[in-house]
SEDOKE-546685 format. One line per 3 residues: number of its first residue (from 1); for each residue x, y, z of N, C-alpha, C, CB. Coordinates in nm, 2 decimals. Glycine has a CB too. Example, Ala and Ser with C-alpha at 12.3 -4.5 7.8 and 13.67 -1.06 7.14 Angstrom:
2
1> 1.32/-0.57/0.78/1.23/-0.45/0.78/1.32/-0.33/0.78/1.13/-0.45/0.90  1.28/-0.22/0.71/1.37/-0.11/0.71/1.29/0.00/0.79/1.41/-0.06/0.57;
***
This chain:
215
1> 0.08/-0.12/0.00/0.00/0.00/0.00/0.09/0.12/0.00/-0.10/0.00/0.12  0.05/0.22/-0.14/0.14/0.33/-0.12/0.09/0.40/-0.02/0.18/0.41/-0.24  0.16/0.55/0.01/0.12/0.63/0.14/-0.02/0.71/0.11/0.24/0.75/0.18;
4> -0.07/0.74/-0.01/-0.17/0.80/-0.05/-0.29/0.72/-0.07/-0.13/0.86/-0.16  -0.28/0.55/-0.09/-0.36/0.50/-0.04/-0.39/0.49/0.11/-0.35/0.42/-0.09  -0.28/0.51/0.21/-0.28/0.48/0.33/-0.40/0.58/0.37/-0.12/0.49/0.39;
7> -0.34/0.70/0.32/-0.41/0.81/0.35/-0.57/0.86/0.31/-0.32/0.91/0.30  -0.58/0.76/0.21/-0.75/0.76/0.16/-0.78/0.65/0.20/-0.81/0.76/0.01  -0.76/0.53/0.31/-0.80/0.44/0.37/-0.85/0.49/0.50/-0.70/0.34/0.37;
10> -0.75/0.53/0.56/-0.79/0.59/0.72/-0.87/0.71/0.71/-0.65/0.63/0.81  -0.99/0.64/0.84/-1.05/0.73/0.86/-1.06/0.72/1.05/-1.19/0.72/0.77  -1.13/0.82/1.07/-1.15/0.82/1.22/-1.29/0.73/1.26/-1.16/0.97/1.28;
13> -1.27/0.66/1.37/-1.34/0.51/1.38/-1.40/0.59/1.53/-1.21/0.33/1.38  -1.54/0.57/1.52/-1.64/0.61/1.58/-1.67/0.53/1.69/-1.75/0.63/1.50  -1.67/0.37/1.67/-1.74/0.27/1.75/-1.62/0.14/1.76/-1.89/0.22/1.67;
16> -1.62/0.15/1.87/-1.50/-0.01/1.86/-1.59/-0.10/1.89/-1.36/-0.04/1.99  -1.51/-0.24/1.86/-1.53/-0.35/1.91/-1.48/-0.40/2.04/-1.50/-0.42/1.83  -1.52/-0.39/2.16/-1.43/-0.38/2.30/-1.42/-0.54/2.32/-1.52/-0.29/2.46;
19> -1.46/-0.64/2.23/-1.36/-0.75/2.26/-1.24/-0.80/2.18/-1.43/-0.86/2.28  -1.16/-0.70/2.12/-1.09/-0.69/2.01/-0.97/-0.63/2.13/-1.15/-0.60/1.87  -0.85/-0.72/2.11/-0.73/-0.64/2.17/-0.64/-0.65/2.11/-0.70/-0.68/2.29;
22> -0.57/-0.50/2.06/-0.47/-0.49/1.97/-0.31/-0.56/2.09/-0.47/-0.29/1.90  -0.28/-0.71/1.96/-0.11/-0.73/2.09/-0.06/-0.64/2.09/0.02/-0.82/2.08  0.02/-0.66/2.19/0.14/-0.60/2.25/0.26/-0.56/2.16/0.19/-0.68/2.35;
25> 0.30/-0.65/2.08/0.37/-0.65/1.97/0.34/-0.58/1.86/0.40/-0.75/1.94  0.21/-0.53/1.80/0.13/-0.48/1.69/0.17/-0.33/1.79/-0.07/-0.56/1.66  0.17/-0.30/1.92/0.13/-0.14/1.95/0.29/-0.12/2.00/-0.01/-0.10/2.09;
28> 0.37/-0.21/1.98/0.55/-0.15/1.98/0.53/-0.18/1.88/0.70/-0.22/2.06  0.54/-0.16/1.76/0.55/-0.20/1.63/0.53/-0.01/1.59/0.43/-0.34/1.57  0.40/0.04/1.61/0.31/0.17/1.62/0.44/0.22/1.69/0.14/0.18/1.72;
31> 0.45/0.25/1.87/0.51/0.34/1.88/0.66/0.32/1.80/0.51/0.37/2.03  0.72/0.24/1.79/0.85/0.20/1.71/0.83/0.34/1.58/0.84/-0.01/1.62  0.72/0.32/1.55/0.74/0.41/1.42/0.72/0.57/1.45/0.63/0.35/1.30;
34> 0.64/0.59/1.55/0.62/0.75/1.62/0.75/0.74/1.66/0.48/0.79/1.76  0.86/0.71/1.74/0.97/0.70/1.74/1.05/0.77/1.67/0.98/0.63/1.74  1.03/0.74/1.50/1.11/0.78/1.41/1.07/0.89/1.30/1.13/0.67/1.35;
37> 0.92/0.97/1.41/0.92/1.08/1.38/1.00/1.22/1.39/0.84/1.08/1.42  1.01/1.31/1.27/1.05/1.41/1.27/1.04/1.53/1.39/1.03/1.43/1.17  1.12/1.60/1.44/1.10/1.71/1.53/1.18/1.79/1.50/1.11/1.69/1.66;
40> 1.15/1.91/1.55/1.26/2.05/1.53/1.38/2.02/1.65/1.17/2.24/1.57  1.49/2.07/1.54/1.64/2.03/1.56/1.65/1.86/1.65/1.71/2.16/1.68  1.61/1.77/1.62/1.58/1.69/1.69/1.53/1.66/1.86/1.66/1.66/1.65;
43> 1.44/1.71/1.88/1.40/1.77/2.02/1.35/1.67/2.10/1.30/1.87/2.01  1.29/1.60/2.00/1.18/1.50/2.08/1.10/1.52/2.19/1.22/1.41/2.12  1.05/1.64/2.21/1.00/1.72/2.31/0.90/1.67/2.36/0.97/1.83/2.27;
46> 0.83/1.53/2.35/0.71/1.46/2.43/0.77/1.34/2.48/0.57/1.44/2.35  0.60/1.28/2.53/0.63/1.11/2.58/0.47/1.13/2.61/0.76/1.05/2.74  0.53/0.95/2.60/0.37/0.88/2.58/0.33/0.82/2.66/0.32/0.80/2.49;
49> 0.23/0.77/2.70/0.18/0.72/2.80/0.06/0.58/2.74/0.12/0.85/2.88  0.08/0.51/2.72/0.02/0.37/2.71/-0.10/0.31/2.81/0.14/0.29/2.73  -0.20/0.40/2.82/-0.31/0.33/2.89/-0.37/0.19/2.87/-0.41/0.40/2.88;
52> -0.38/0.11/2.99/-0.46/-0.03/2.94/-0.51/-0.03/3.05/-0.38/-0.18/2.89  -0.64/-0.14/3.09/-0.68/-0.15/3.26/-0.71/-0.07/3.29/-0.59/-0.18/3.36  -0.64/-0.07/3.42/-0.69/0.03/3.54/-0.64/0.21/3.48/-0.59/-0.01/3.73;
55> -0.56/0.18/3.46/-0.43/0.34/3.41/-0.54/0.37/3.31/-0.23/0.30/3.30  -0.63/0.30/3.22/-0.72/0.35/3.10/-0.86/0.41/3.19/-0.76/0.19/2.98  -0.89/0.30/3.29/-1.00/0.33/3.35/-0.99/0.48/3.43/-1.02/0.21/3.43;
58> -0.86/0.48/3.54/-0.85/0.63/3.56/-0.84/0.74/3.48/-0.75/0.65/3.62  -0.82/0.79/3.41/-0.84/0.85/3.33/-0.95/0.91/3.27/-0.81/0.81/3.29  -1.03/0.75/3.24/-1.14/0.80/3.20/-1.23/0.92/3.24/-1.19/0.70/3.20;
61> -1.20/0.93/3.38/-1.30/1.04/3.46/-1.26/1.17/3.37/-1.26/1.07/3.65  -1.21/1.20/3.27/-1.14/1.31/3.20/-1.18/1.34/3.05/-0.99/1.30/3.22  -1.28/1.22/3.05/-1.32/1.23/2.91/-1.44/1.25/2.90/-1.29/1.13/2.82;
64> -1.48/1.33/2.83/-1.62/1.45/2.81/-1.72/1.34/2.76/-1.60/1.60/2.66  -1.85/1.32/2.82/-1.92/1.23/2.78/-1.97/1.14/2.65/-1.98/1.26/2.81  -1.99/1.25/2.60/-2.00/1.23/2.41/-1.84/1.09/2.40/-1.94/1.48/2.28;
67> -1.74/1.12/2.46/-1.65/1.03/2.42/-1.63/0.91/2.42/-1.58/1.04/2.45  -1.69/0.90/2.56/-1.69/0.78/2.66/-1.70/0.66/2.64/-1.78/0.78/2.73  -1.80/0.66/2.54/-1.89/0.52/2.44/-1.73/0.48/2.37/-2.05/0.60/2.27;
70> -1.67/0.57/2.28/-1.50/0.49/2.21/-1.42/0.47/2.29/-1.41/0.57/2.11  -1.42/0.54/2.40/-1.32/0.55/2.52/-1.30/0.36/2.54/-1.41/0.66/2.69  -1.42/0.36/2.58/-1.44/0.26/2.67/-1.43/0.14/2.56/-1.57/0.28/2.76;
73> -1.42/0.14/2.40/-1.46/0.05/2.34/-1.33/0.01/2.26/-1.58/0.08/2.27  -1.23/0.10/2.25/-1.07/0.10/2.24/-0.98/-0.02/2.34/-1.02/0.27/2.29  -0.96/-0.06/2.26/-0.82/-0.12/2.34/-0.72/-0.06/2.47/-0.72/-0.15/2.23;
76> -0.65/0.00/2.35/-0.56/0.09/2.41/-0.59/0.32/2.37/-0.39/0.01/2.33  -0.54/0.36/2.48/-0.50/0.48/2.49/-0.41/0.51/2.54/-0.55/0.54/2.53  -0.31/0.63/2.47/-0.21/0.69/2.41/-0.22/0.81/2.46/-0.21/0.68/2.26;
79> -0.21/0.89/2.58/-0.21/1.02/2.62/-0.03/1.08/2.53/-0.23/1.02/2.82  -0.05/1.18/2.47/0.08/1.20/2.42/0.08/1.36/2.53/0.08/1.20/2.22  0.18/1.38/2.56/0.21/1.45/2.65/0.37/1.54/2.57/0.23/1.35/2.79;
82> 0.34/1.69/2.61/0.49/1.77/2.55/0.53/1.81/2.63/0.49/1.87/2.44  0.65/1.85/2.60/0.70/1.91/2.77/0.68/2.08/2.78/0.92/1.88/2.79  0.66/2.12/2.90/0.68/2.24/2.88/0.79/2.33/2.89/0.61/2.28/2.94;
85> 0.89/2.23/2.96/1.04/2.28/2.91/1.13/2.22/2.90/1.11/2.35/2.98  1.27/2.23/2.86/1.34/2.13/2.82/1.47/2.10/2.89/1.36/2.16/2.71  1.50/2.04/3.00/1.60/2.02/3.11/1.70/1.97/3.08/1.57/1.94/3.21;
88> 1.83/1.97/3.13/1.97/1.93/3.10/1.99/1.84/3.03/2.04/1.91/3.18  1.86/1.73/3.15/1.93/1.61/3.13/1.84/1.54/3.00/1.93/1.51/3.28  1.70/1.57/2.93/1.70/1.51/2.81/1.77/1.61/2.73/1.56/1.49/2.78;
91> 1.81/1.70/2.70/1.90/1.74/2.62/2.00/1.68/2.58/1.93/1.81/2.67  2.10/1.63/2.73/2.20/1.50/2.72/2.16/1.37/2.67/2.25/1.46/2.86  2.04/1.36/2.72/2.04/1.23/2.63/1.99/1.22/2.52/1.99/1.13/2.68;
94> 1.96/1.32/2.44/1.93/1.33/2.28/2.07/1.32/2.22/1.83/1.47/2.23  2.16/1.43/2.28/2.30/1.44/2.23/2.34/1.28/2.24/2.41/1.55/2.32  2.32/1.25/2.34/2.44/1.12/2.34/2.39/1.02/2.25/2.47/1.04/2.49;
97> 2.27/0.99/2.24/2.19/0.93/2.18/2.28/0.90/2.01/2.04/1.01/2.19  2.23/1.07/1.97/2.33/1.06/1.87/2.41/1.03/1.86/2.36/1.11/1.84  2.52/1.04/1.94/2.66/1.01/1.96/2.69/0.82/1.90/2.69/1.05/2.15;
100> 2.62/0.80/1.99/2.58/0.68/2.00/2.54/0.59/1.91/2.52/0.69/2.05  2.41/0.66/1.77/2.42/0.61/1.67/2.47/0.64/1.52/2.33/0.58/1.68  2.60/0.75/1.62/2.69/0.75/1.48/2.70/0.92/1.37/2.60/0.61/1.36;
103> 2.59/1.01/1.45/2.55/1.09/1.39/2.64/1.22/1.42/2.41/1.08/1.42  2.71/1.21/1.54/2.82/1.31/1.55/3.00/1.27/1.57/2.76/1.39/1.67  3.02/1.30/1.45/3.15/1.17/1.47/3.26/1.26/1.46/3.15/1.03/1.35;
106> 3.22/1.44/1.52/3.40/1.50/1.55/3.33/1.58/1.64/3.52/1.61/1.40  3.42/1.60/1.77/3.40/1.70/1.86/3.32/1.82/1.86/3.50/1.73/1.88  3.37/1.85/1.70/3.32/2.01/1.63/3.13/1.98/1.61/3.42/2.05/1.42;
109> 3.14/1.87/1.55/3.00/1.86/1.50/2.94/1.82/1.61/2.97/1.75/1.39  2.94/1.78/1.73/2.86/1.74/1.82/2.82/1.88/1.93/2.94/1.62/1.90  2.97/1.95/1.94/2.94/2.07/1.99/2.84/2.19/1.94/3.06/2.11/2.00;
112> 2.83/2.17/1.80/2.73/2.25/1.72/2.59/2.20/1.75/2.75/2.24/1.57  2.58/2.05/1.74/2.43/2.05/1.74/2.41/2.05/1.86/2.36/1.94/1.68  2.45/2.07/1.97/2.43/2.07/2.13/2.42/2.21/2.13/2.55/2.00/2.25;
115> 2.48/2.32/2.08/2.40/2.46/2.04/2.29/2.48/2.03/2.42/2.51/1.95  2.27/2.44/1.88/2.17/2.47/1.79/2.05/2.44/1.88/2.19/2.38/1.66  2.04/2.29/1.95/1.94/2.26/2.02/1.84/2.35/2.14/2.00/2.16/2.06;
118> 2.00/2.38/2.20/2.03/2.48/2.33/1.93/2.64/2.25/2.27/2.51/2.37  1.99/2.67/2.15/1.96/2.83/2.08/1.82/2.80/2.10/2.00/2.87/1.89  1.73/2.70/2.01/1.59/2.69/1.98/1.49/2.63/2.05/1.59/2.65/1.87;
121> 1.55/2.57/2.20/1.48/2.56/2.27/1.46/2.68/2.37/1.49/2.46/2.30  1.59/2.72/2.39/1.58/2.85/2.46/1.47/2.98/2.40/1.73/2.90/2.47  1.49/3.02/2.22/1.46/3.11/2.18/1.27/3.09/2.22/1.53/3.12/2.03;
124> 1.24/2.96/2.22/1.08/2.93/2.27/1.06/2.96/2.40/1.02/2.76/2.25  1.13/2.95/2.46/1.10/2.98/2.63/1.11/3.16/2.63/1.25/2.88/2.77  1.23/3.19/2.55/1.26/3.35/2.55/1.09/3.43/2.54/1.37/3.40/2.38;
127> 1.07/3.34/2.40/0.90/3.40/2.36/0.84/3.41/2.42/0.83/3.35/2.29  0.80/3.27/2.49/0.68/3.24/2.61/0.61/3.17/2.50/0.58/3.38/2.70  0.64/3.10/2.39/0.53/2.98/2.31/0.61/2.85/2.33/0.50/3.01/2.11;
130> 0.65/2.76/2.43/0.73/2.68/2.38/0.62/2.59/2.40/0.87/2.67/2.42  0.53/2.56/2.50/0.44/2.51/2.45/0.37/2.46/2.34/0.41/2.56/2.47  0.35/2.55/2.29/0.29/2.57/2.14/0.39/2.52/2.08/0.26/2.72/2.09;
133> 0.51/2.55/2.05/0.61/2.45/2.00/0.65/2.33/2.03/0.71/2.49/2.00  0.63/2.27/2.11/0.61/2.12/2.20/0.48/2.05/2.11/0.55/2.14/2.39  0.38/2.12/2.15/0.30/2.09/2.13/0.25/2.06/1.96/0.24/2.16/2.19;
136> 0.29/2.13/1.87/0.28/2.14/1.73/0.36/2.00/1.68/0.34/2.29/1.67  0.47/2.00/1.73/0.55/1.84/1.71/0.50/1.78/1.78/0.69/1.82/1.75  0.42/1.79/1.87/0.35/1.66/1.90/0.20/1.54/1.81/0.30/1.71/2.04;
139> 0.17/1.70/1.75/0.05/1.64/1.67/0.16/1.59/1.54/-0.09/1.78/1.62  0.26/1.61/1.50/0.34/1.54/1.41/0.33/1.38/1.43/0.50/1.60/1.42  0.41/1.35/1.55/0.39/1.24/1.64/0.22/1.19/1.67/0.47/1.29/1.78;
142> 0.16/1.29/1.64/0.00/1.16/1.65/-0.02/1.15/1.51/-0.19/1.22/1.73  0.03/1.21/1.40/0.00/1.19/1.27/0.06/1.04/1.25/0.06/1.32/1.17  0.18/1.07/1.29/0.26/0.94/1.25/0.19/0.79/1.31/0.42/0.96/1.32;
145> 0.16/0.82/1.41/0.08/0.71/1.51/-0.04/0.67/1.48/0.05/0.76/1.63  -0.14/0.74/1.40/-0.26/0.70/1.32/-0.21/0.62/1.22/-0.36/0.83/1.27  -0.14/0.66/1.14/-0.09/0.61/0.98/-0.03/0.49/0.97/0.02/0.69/0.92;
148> 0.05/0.48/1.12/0.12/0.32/1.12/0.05/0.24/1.16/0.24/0.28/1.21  -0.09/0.28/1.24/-0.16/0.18/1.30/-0.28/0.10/1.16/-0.24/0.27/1.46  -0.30/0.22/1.10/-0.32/0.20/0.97/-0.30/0.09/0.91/-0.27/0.29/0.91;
151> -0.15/0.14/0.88/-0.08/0.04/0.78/-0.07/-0.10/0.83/0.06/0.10/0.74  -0.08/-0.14/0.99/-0.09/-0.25/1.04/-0.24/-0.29/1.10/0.02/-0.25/1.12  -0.32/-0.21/1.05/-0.44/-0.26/1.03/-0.52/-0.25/1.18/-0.41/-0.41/0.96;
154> -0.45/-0.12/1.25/-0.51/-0.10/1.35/-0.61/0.06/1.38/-0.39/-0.13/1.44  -0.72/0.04/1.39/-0.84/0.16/1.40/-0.77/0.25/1.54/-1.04/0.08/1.42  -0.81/0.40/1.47/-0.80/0.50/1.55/-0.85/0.65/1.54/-0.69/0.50/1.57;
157> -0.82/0.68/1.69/-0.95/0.80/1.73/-0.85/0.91/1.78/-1.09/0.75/1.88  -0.84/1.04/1.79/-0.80/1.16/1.83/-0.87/1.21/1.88/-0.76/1.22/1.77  -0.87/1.19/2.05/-0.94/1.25/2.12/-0.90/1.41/2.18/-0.95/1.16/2.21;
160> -1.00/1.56/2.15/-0.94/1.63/2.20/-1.07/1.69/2.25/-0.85/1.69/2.13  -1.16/1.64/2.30/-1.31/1.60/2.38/-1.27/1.56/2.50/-1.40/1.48/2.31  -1.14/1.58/2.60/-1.12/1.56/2.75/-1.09/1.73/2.79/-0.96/1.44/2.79;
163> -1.09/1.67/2.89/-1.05/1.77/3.05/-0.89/1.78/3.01/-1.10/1.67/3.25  -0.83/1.84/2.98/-0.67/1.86/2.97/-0.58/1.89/3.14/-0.65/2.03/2.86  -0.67/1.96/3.23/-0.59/1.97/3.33/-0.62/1.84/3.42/-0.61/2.09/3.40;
166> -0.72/1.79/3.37/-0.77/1.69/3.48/-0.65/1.57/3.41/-0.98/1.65/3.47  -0.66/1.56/3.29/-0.58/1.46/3.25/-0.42/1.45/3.33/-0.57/1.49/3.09  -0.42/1.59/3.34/-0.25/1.62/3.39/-0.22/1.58/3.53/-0.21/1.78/3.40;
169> -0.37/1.62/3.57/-0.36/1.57/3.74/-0.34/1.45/3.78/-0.47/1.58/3.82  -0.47/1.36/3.70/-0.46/1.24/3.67/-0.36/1.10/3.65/-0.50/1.27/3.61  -0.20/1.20/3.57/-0.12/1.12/3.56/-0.02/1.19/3.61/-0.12/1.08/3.45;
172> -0.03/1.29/3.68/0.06/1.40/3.72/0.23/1.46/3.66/0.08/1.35/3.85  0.12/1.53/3.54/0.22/1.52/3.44/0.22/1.67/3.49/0.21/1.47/3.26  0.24/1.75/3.58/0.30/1.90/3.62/0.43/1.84/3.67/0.19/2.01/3.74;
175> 0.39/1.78/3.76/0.56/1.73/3.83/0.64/1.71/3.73/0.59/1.58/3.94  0.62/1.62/3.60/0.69/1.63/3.50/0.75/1.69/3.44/0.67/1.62/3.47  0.67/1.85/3.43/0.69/1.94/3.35/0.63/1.91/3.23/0.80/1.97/3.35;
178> 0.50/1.83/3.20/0.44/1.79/3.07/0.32/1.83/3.12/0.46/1.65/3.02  0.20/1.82/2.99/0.11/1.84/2.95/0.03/1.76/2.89/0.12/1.91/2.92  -0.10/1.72/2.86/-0.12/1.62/2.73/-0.22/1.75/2.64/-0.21/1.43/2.79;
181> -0.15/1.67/2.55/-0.20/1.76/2.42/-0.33/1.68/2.37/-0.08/1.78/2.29  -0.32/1.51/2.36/-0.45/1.51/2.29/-0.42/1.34/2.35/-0.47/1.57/2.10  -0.53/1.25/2.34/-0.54/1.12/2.40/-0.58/1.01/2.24/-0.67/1.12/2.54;
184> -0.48/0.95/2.23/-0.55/0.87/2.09/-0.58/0.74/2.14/-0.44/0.84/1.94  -0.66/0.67/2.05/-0.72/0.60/2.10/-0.72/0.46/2.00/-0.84/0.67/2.14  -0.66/0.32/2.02/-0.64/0.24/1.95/-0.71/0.12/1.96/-0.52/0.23/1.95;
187> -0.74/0.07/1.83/-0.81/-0.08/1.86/-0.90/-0.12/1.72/-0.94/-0.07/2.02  -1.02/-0.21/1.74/-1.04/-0.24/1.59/-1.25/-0.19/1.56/-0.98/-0.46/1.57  -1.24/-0.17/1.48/-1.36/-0.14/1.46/-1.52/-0.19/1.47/-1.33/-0.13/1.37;
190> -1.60/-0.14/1.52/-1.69/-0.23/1.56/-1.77/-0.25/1.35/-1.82/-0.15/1.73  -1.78/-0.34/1.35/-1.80/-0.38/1.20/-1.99/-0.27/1.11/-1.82/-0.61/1.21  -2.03/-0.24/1.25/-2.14/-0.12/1.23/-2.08/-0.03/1.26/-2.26/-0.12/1.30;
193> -1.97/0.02/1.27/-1.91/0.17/1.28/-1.99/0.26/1.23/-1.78/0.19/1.21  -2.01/0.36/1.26/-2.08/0.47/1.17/-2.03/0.57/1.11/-2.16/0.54/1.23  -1.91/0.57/1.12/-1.80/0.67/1.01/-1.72/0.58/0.91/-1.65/0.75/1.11;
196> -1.77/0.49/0.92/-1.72/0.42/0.77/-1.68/0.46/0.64/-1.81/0.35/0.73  -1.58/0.39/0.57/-1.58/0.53/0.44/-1.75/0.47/0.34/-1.36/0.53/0.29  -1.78/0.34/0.35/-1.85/0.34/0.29/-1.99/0.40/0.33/-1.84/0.23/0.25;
199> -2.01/0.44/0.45/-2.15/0.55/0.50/-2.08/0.65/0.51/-2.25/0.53/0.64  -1.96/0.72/0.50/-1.94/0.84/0.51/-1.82/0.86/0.44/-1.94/0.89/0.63  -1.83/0.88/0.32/-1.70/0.89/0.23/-1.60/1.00/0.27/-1.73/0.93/0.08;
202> -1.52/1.00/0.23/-1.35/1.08/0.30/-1.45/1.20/0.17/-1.10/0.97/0.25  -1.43/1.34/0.27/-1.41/1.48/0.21/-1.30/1.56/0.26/-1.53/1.56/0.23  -1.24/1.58/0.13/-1.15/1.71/0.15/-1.13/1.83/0.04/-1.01/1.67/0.18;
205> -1.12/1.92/0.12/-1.07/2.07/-0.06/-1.00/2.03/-0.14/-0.99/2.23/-0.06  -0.99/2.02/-0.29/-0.93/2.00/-0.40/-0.81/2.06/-0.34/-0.98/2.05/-0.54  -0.67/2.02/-0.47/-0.57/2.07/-0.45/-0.58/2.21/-0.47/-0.49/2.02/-0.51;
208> -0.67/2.24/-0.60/-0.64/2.37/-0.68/-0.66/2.46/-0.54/-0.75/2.40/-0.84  -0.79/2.44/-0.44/-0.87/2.51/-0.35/-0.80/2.54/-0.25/-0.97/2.45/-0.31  -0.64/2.45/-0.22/-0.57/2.48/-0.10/-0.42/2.54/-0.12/-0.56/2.35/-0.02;
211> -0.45/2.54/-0.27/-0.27/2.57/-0.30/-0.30/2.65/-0.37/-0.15/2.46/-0.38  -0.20/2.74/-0.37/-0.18/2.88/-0.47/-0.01/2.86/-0.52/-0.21/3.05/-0.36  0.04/2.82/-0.64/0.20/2.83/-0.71/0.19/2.96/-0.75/0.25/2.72/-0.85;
214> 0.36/2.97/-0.62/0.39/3.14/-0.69/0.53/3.08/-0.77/0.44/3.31/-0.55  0.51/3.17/-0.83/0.66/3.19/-0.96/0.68/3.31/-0.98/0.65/3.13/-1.14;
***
């Protein structure tokens, strides 16, 4: 399946099947690939959180009613969380990381990108949006996370129908210094779904309607 079919396959899945459980190996497979999502200067400015059980069930008190019905009919949930600032020590371990798989291989070059990193996370905090910059790479990271689950044949939901502080309390992502930006929601389709593409075909604006070529 090329990516453009991927992309006119997936749709957002309304109704699970709650005796359907995506393995364990099918959802490291998923994050494996959000993993190898892109970020500014390599930042990786979130983390995730893997609800199942009880950890899914707490939570739940944070999701707006209208939700509740997929909430509860999902396998798994995916609180993706961004940081609101960026501390020494993930810094160090993004650098070393690199180091590690080869990506800075003279003193000079390693010292640069431990700059560069340093410049543009700082220049977000200078602003007062780094938030907003966390956060914008994070929905990169749920793009990626819908598409692979996709491609491995797993249904999903983007929940932004919760309580956001309650979520935070909930998993006590302030002590962290994180936030959750949005809760996805994984598992397989109840076969009467009601967003189906065949009862609700995929709409979007033409190209001509979203693009304008300057020359």
């Amino acid at each position: 399946m090329d990516f453009q079919e991927l992309l006119q396959k997936r749709y957002t899945t309304k109704h699970y099947d709650s005796s359907r459980v995506v393995p364990d190996e099918v959802v490291k497979q998923i994050l494996e690939c959000v993993r190898l999502t892109p970020t500014s200067v390599n930042s990786q400015p979130y983390h995730f959180y893997v609800l199942t059980g009880e950890s899914k069930q707490k939570v739940r008190d944070a999701v707006m009613d209208f939700n509740q019905q997929r909430y509860d009919g999902a396998s798994h949930a995916i609180v993706i969380a961004s940081k609101k600032t960026i501390d020494e020590d993930h810094l160090a371990k993004v650098l070393a990381q690199e180091e590690a798989d080869g990506r800075l291989p003279t003193a000079d070059i390693k010292a640069a990108q431990d700059k560069s990193r340093h410049y543009f996370s700082n220049l977000h905090i200078q602003k007062g949006d780094f938030v907003t910059w966390t956060g914008k790479q994070s929905y990169i990271a749920f793009a990626t996370m819908v598409y692979a689950a996709e491609a491995l044949g797993v249904d999903s939901t983007a929940l932004e129908g919760i309580e956001f502080d309650q979520v935070d309390e909930l998993l006590g992502l302030d002590a962290k210094k994180e936030t959750c930006q949005m809760i996805v929601l994984l598992g397989y389709r109840d076969p009467n779904d009601s967003n189906t593409l065949e009862r609700r075909p995929k709409s979007r604006l033409s190209v001509a309607e979203l693009t304008t070529f300057l020359h």
